[in-house]
FIMAR-331969 format. One record per residue (C-alpha): chain; residue in three letters; x, y, z; residue number from 1. Coordinates in steps of 0.001 Angstrom, whole numbers, plus 500000, padded with zeros to 6 digits. Layout:
N
+--------+------+--------+--------+--------+------+
: kollum : nuba :      u :      v :      w : doro :
+--------+------+--------+--------+--------+------+
:      A :  ala :      X :      Y :      Z :  NUM :
...
+--------+------+--------+--------+--------+------+
END
This chain:
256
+--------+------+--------+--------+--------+------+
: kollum : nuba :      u :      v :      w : doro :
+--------+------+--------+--------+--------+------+
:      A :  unk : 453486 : 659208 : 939731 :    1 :
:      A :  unk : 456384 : 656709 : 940097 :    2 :
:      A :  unk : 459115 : 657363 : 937472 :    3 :
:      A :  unk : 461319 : 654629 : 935339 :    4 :
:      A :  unk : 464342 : 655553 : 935303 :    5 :
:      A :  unk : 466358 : 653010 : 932630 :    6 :
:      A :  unk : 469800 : 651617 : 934253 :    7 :
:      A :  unk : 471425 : 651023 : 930599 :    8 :
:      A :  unk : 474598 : 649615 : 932139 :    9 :
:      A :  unk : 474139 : 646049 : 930267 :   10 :
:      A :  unk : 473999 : 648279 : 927106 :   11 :
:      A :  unk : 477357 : 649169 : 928064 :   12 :
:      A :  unk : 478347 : 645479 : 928766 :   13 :
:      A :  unk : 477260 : 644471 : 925488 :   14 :
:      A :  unk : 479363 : 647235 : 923472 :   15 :
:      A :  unk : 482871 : 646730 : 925547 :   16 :
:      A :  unk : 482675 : 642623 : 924576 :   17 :
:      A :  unk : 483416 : 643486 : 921315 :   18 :
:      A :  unk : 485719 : 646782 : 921722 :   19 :
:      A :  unk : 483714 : 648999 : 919294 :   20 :
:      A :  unk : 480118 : 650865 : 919813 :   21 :
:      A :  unk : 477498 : 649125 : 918708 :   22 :
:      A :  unk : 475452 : 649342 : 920509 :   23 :
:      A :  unk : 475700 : 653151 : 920591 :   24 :
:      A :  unk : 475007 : 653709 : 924622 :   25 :
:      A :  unk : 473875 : 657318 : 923979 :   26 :
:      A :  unk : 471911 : 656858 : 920935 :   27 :
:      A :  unk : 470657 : 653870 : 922897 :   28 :
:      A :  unk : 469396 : 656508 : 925973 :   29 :
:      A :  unk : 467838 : 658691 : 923564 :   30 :
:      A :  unk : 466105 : 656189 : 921562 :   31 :
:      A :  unk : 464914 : 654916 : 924940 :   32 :
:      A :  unk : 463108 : 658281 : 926573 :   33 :
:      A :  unk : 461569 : 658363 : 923078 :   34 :
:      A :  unk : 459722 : 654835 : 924059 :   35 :
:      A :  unk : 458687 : 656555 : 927284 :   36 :
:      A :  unk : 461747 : 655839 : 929593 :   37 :
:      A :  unk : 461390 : 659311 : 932202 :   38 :
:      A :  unk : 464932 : 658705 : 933271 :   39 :
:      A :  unk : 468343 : 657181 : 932827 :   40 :
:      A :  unk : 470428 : 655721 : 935043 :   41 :
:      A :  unk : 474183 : 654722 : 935218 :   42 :
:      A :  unk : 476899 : 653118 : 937636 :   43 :
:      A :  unk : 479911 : 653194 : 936479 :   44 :
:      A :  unk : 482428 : 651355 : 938599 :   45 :
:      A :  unk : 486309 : 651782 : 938465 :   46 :
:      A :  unk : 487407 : 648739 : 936566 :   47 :
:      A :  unk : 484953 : 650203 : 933485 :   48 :
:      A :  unk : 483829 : 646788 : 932914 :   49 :
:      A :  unk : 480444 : 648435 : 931768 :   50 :
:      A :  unk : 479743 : 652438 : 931908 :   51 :
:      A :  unk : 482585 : 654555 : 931815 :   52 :
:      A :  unk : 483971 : 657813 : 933174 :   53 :
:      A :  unk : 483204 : 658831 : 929508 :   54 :
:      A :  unk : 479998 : 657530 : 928791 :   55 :
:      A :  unk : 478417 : 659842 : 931809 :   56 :
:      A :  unk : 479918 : 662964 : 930429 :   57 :
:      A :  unk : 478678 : 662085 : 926731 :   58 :
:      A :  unk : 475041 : 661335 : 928666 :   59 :
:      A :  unk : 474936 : 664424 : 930557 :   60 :
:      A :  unk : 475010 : 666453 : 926892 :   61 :
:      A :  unk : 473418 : 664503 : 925307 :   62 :
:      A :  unk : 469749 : 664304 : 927073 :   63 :
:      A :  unk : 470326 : 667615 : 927939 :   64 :
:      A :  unk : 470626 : 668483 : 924542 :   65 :
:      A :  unk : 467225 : 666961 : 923373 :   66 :
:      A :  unk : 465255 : 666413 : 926753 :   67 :
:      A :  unk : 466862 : 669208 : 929134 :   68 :
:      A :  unk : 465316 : 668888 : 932558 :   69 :
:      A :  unk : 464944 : 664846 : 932289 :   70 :
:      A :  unk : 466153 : 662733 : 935092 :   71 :
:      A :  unk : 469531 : 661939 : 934568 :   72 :
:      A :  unk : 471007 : 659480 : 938062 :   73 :
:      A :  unk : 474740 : 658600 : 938602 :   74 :
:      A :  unk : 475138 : 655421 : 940972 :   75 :
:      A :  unk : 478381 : 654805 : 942556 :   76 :
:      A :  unk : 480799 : 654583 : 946031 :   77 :
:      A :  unk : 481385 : 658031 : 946758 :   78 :
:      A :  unk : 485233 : 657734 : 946177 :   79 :
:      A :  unk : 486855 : 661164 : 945394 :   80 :
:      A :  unk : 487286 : 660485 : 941559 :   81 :
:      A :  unk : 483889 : 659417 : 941315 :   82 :
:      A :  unk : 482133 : 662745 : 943432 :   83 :
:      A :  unk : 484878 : 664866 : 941196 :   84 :
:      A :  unk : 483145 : 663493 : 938116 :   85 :
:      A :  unk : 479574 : 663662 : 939630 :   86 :
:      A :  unk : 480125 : 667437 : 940287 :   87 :
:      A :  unk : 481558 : 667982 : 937164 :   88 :
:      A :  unk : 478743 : 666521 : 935122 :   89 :
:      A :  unk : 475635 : 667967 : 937977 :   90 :
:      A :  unk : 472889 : 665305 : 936708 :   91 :
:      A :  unk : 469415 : 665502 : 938551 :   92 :
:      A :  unk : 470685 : 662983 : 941486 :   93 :
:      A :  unk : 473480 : 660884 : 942857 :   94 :
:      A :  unk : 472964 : 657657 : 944374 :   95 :
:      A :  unk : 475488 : 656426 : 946518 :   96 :
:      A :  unk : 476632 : 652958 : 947024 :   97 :
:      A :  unk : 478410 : 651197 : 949681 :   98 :
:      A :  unk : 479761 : 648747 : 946940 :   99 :
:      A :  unk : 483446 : 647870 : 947207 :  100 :
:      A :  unk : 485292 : 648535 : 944017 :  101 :
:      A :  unk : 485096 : 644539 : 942642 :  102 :
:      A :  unk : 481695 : 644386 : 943882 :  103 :
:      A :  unk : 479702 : 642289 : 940790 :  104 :
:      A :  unk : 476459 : 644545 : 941606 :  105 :
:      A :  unk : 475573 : 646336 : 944306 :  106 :
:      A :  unk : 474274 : 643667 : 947138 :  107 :
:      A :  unk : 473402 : 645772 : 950582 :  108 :
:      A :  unk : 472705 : 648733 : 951899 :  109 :
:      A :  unk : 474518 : 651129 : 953954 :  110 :
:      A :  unk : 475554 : 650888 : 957712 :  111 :
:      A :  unk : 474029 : 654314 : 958402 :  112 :
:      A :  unk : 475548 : 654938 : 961540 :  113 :
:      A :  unk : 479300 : 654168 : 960894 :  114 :
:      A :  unk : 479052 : 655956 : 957575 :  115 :
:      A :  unk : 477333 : 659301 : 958618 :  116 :
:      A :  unk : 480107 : 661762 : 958869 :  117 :
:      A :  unk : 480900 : 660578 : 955194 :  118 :
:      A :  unk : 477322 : 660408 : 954204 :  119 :
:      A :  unk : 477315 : 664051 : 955722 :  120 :
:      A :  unk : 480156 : 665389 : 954009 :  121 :
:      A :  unk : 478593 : 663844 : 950350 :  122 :
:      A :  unk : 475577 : 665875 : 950948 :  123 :
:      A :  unk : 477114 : 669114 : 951637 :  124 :
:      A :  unk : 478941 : 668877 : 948452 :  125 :
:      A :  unk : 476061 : 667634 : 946454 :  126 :
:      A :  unk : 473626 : 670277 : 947754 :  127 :
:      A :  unk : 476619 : 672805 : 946714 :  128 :
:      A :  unk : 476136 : 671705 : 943067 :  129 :
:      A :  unk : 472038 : 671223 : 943507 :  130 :
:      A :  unk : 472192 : 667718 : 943097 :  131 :
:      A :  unk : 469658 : 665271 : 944535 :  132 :
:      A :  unk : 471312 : 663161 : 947080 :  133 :
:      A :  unk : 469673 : 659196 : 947315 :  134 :
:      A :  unk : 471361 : 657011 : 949419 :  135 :
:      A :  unk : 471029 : 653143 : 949456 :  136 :
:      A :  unk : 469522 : 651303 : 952299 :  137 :
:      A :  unk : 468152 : 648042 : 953187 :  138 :
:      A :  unk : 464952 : 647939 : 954761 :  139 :
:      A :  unk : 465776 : 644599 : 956618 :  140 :
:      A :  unk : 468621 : 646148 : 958150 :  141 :
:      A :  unk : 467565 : 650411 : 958459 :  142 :
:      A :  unk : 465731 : 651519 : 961432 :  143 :
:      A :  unk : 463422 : 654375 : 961877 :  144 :
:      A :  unk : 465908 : 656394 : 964029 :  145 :
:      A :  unk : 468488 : 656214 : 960861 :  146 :
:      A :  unk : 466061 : 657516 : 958060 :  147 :
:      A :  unk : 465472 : 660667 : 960967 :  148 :
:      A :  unk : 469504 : 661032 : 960673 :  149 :
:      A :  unk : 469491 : 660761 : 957252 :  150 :
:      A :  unk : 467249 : 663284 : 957065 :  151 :
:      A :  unk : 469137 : 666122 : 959220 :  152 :
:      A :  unk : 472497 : 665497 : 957707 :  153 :
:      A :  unk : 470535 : 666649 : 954290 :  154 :
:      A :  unk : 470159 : 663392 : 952569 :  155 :
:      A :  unk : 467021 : 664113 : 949685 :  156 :
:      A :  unk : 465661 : 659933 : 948972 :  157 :
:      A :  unk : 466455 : 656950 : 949820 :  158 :
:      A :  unk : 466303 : 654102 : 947453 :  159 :
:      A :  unk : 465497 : 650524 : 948973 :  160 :
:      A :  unk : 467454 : 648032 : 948285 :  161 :
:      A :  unk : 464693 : 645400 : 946824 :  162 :
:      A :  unk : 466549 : 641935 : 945905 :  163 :
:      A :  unk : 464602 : 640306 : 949298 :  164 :
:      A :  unk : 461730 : 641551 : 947866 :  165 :
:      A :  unk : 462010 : 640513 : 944537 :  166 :
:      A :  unk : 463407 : 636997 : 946100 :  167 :
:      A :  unk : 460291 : 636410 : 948384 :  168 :
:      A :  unk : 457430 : 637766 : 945927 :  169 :
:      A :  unk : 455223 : 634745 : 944914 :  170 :
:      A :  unk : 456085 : 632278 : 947748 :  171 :
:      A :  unk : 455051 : 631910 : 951345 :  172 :
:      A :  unk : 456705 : 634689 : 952469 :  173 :
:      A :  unk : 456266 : 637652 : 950455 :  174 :
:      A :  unk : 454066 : 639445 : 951385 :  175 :
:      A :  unk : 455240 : 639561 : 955154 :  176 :
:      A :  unk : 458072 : 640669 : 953384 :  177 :
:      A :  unk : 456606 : 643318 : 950925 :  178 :
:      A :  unk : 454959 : 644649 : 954302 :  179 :
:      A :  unk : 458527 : 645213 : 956016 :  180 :
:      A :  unk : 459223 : 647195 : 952616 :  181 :
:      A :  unk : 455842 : 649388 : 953167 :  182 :
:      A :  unk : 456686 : 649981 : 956522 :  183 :
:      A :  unk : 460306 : 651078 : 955791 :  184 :
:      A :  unk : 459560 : 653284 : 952951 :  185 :
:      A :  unk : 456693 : 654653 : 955511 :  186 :
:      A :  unk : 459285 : 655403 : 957798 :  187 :
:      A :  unk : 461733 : 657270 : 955722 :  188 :
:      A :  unk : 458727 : 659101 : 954159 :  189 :
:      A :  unk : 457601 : 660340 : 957661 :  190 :
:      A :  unk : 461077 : 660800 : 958617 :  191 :
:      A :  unk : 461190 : 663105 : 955250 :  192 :
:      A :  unk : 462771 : 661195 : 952632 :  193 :
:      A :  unk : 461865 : 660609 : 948722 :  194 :
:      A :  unk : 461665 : 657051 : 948636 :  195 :
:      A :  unk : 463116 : 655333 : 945298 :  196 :
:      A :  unk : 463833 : 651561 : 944710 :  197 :
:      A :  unk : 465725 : 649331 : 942504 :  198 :
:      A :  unk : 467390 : 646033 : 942403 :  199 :
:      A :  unk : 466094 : 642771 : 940865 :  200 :
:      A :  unk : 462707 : 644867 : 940222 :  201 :
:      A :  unk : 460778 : 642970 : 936708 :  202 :
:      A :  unk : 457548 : 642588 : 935075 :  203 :
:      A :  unk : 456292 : 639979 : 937256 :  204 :
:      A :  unk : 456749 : 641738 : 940760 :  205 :
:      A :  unk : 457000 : 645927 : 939977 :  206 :
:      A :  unk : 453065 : 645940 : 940472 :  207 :
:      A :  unk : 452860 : 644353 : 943789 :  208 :
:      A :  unk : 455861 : 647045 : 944525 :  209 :
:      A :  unk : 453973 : 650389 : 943563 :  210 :
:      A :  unk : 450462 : 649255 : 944909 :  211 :
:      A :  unk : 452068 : 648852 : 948509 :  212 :
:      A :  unk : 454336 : 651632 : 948235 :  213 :
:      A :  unk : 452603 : 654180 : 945968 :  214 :
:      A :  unk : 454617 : 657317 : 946968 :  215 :
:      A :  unk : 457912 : 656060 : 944842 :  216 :
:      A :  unk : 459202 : 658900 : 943518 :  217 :
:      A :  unk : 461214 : 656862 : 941130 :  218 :
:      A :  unk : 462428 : 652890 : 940638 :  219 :
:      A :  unk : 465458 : 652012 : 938610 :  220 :
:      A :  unk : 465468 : 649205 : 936264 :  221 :
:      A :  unk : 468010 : 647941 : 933510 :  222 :
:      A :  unk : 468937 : 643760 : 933881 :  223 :
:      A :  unk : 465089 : 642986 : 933827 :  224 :
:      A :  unk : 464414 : 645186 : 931137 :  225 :
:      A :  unk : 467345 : 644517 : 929059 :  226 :
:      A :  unk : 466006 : 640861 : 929387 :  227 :
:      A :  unk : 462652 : 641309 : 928909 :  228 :
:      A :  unk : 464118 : 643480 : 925425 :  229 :
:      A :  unk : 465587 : 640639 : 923796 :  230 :
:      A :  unk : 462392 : 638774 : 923341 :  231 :
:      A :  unk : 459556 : 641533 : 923483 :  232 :
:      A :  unk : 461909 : 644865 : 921959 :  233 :
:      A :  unk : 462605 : 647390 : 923979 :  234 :
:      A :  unk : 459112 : 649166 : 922549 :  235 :
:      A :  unk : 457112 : 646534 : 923772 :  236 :
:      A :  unk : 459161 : 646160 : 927445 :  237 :
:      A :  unk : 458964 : 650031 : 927898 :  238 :
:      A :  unk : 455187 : 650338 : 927412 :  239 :
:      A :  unk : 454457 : 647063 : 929869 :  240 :
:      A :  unk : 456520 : 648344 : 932524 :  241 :
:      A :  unk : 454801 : 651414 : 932615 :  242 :
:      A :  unk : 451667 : 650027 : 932999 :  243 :
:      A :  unk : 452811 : 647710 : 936037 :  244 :
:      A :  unk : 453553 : 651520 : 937603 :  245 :
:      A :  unk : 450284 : 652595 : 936360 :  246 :
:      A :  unk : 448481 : 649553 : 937535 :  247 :
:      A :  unk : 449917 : 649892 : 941042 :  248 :
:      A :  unk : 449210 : 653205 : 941210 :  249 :
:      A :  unk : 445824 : 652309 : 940022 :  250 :
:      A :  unk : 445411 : 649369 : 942297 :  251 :
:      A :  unk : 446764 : 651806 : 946018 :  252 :
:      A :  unk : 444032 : 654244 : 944794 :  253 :
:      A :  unk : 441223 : 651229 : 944414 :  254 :
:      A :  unk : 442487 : 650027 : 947677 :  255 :
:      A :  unk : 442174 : 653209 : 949794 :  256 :
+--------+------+--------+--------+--------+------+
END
C-alpha cells in the first residue's frame, strides 16, 4: 500500500513570516500522523527560508518519541553539511536533490550519468548509517540503462519527478504522458528500485497516479495539501487523500 508521507515545509514558511512559532512545526507533524499522515517529510535548504537545520533534529525526537519506527524523509543536495546532519539525525530515508542552493523548489531530476561517482559515494555513507537512499529522477529524461546503474551503485528508490504529470493530467495529452510515467517506474522496478513520487501531486490527479503505478512505495505531498487545508482542515484533506491512494489501489486491482 502506497504511503503519504506529509512535506510540512509550508508549515515552516508560515511560522518564519512572522519570526515566532506558531504554527508549532513539530506539534504540527504530530498532530498530523494522528489524522493518518504515515510519514513526514522535510527539505530544508541552506538559506532556511522554510525548514531548518533545527527543525529536523527536533523532528527526528520527536516522532520517534511517540510513533518510533514511522517514516521520517530528509530531502536535500547532498552538500557535506547537509549529509553531516542527515547522518547525525539517521531518519528512515534520504532523498537527494540535484537542486542548486537558490533553487525556489526542486524542478528536475538528476543527470545520472555525470553524477554517479557522487551518487555512489552518498550511498555508501547512507547504507553505513542504514538509511534508505531515494534519489530524484525524471522519467522524461531517465533511461532504463540508468535505473540498472542506480541500482548497482546501491541506490534503495527512486522518486519520479511528477510536475509533467501533474501538468498534462486532464488535457489531450495525459495520459500518453501518465503512460511514459508507468513505463519508467516499470523500469526502475525491474531494474530493482522502490519507486516513490512527489511534486505537484493533489486531489484531482493522485488517483490516476496510483491506479497506473500501483507499486508506489510512498508519494510525498505538502503545497497541495497545505492548500487543500485551508478550506477543507487538515482532518478533512488527510482522510480524502488517502482514499485517492486507496481508490487507485482499488481501481489497478479492478483493472487487472
Amino acid at each position: 500500500m502506497t504511503k503519504l508521507s506529509v512535506n510540512v515545509n509550508k508549515l515552516a514558511t508560515l511560522r518564519n513570516a512572522r519570526g515566532k512559532n506558531n504554527p508549532d512545526v513539530l506539534a504540527s507533524s504530530l498532530k498530523l500522523i494522528e489524522l493518518g499522515a504515515e510519514g513526514i517529510t522535510v527539505h530544508p535548504r541552506p538559506d532556511g527560508r522554510h525548514i531548518r537545520h533545527t527543525d529536523v533534529y527536533a523532528l527526528k525526537a520527536g516522532i520517534d518519541a511517540k510513533h518510533p519506527g514511522l517514516e521520517f524523509n530528509i530531502e536535500g543536495y547532498p552538500s557535506e553539511d547537509f549529509l553531516q546532519m542527515v547522518e547525525e539525525v539517521a531518519p528512515a530515508q534520504c532523498t537527494l536533490v540535484p537542486d542548486p542552493p537558490d533553487a525556489i523548489t526542486s524542478n528536475a531530476g538528476w543527470n545520472v550519468r555525470e553524477n554517479l561517482a557522487l551518487l555512489e559515494l552518498v550511498a555508501k555513507r547512507m547504507k553505513a548509517k542504514k538509511i534508505r537512499t531515494s534519489v530524484f529522477v525524471d522519467p522524461e529524461t531517465v533511461t532504463k540503462d540508468e535505473y540498472k546503474l542506480l541500482a548497482q551503485i546501491g541506490i534503495d528508490r527512486v522518486e519520479l519527478y511528477t510536475e509533467r504529470f501533474a501538468e498534462t493530467h486532464g488535457h489531450a495529452n495525459g495520459d500518453k504522458v501518465l503512460r511514459e510515467y508507468a513505463e519508467s517506474a516499470a523500469a526502475a522496478r525491474d531494474a530493482g528500485l522502490g519507486i516513490n513520487a512527489g511534486h505537484d501531486l493533489s486531489l484531482e490527479n493522485l488517483t490516476a497516479l496510483i491506479t497506473a503505478i500501483p507499486w508506489t512505495a510512498e508519494v510525498s505531498i505538502g503545497h497541495a495539501l497545505v492548500c487543500d487545508a485551508l478550506w477543507l482542515g487538515f482532518e478533512d484533506t488527510l482522510r480524502r487523500y488517502l482514499k485517492c491512494i486507496h481508490d487507485g489501489q482499488r481501481a489497478a486491482k479492478l483493472q487487472n
